[in-house]
N, C-alpha and C positions, 0 to 999 in steps of 0.2 A: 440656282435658278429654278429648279422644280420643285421647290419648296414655296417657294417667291408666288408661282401657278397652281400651287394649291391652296395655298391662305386665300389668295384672290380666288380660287374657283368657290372656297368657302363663304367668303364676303359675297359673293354676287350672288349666293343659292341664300343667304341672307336676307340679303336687298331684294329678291323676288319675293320673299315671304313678307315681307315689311311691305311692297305695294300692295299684296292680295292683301293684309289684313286691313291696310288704310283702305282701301279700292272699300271692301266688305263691309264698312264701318259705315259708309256715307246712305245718306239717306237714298232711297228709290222713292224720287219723285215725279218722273213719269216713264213713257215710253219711250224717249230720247236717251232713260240712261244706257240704252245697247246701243246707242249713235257711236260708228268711230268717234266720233271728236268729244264722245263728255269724259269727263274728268275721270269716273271709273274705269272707261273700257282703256284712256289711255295709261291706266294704271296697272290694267290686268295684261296690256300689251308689251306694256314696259318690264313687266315679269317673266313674262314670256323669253323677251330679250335678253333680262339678264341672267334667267336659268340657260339661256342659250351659249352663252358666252359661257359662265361655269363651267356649261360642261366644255366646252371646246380649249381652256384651259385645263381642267381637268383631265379632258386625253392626251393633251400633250406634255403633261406632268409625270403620264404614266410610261411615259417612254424611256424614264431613266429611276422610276424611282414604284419600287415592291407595291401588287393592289394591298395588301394586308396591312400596308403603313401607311400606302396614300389613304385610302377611307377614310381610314379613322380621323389623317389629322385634317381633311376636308371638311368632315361633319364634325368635327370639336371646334372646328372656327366656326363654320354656321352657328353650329347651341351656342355659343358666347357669344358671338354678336348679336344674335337673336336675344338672350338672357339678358344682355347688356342695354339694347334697345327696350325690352321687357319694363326693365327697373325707369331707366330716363324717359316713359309713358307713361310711367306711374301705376303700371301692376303690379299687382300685390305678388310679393317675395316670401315664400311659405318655408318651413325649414324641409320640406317635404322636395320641394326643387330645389332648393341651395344643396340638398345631401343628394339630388339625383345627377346637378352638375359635379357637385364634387366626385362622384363613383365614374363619371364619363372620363373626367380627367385625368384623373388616376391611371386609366385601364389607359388613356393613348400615351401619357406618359411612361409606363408597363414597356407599350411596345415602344417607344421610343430610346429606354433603357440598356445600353450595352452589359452592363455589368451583370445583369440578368440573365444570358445565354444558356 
């Protein structure tokens, strides 16, 4: 189960960054786009939300399971669903980020390693 609550806390510190960059992307057309109700602010509130939830998943993740292993495999689910959302928007995939995901991976995979002690 605390595993379960930190993929999810990963996926939602995700989905925050996927609304501030859609939020950020949209044009500023007038003074209404700081209105509660335009489409950016409910975007930049809806990140708000869901890094809120992360974390509050993520403290309760941390009640049964080491910080030195939760982090990591929190923020390895954000960079891949982040990387993953990256590619199906159609930004460009450089070998410079494919080898900086691949060194991420690696190193939580490292800690996740038993045979390694």
């Amino acid at each position: 189960m605390p595993y379960f609550l930190l993929i999810s806390s990963g996926i939602m510190s995700a989905l925050a960054s996927v609304f501030l960059r859609i939020a950020g992307q949209m044009p500023v057309a007038s003074a209404t786009t700081f209105a509660l109700t335009s489409t950016p602010m409910l975007l930049r509130l809806s990140a708000i939300g869901a890094y809120g939830l992360g974390f509050i998943l993520y403290a309760l993740a941390l009640r049964r399971v080491e910080l030195s292993v939760a982090y990591p495999l929190m923020v390895g689910v954000a960079i891949l669903a982040i990387f993953l959302y990256g590619i199906a928007g159609g930004d460009a995939v450089t070998v410079k980020s494919v080898i900086g995901a691949i060194l991420i991976f690696s190193g939580i995979l490292l800690l996740y390693s038993r045979n390694l002690t």
